[in-house]
RODO-2510 file (C-alpha; in nm, 4 decimals, decimal comma):
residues 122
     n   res          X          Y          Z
     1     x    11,4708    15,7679    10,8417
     2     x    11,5564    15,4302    10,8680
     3     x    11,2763    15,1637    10,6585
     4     x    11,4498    14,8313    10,7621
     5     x    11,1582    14,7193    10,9410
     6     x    10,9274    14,9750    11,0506
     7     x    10,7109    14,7911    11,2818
     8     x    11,0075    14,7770    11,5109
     9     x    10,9053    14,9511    11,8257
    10     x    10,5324    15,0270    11,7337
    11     x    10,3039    14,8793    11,9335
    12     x    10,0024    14,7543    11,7442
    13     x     9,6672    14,6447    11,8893
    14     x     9,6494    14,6156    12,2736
    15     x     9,8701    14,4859    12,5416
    16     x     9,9467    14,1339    12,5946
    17     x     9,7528    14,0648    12,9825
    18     x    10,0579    13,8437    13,0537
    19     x    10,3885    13,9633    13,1785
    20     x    10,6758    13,9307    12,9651
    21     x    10,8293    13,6972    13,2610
    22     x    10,5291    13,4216    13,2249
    23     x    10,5761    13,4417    12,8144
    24     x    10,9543    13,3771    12,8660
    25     x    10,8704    13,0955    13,1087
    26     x    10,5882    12,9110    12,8709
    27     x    10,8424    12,9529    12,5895
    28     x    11,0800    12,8035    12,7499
    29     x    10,8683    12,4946    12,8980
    30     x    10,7529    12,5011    12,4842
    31     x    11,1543    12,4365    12,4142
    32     x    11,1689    12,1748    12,6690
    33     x    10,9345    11,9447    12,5374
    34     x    11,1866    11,9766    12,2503
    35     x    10,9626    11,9144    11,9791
    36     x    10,7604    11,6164    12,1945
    37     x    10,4297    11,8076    12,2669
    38     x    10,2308    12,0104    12,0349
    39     x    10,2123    12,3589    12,0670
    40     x     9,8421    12,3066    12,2173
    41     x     9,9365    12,0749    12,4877
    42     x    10,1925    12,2732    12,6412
    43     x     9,9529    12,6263    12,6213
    44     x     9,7125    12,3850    12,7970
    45     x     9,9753    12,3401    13,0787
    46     x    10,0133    12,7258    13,0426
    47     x     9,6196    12,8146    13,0631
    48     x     9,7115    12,9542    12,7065
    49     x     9,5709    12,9251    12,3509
    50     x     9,8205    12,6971    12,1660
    51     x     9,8307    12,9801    11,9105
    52     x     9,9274    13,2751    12,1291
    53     x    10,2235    13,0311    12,2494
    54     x    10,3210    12,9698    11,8696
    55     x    10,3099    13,3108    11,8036
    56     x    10,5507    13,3944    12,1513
    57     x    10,7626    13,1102    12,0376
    58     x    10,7816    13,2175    11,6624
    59     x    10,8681    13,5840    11,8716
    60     x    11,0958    13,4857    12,0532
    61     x    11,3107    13,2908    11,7705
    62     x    11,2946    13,6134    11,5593
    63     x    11,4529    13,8279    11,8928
    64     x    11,7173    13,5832    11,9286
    65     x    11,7795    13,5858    11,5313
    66     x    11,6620    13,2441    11,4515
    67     x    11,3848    13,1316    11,1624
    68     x    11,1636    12,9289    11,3924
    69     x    11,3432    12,7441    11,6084
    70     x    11,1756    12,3885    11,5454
    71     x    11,3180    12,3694    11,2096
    72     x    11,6524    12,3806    11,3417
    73     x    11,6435    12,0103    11,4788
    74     x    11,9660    11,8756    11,4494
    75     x    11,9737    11,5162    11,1880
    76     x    11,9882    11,2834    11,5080
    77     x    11,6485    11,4402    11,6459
    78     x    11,4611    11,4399    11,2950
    79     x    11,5495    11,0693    11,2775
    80     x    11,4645    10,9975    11,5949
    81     x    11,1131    11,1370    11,5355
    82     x    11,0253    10,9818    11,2018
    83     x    11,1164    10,6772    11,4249
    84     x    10,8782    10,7760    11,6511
    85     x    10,6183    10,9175    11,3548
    86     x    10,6509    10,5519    11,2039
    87     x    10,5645    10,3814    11,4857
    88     x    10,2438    10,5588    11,5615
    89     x    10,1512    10,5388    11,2203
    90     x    10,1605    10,1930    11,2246
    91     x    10,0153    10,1985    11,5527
    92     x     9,6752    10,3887    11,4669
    93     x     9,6864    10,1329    11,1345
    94     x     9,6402     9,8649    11,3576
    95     x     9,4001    10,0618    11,5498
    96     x     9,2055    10,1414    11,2232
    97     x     9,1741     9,7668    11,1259
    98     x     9,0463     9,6791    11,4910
    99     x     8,7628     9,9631    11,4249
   100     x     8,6619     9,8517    11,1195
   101     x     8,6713     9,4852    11,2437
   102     x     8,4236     9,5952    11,5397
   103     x     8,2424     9,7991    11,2620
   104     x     8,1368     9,5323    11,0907
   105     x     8,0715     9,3364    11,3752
   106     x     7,8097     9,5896    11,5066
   107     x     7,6503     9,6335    11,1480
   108     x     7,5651     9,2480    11,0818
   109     x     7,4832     9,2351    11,4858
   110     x     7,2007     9,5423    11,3754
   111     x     7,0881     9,3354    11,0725
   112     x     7,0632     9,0121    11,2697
   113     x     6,8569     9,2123    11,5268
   114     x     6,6559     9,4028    11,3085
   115     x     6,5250     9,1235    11,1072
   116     x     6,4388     8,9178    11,4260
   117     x     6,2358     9,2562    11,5557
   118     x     6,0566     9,2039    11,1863
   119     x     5,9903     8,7903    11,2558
   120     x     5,8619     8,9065    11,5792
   121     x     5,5825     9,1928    11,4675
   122     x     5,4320     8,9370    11,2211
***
């Protein structure tokens, strides 16, 4: 009796309701994006949970003998997205001090108009 793995051909739990055909297909539209989109957009392409995809992706790079498959990226595509992480970051920074300009803005606008709605009830 071989122990290697011994959920290896048991099925546990029910069916999957989509054939093996559409889970190869949303996998591979998943490896397309090549690391782009988040799991979650693509399934939403799909009509899929973004976790069911993970878990078909994270499937299908155990069949084929890989450890996840986006941790393989090769050097030039990790650089390329810190590149690309970096310049969102500091684009949502800029954001962030636009909000809080508008923020405080609206605040003294409210105290302005709250004090004149005070002058007026007298």
């Amino acid at each position: 009796m071989d122990l290697a793995d011994p959920r290896e051909g048991v099925l546990v739990g029910r069916r999957s309701p989509y054939p093996v055909e559409f889970r190869n297909d949303a996998v591979a539209l998943d490896r397309a994006a090549g690391g782009k989109r988040t799991y979650a957009a693509v399934a939403a392409d799909v009509g899929v949970t973004g976790e069911t995809l993970r878990s078909w992706v994270r499937q299908a790079d155990e069949h084929a003998g890989r450890d996840h498959g986006r941790d393989e990226q090769s050097a030039e595509s990790r650089e390329e997205e810190l590149a690309r992480l970096r310049a969102e970051n500091g684009r949502l920074r800029k954001a962030e001090k636009e909000w809080e300009l508008e923020r405080e803005i609206l605040r003294r606008a409210a105290a302005y108009f709250a004090k004149e709605m005070c002058a007026v009830r007298r």
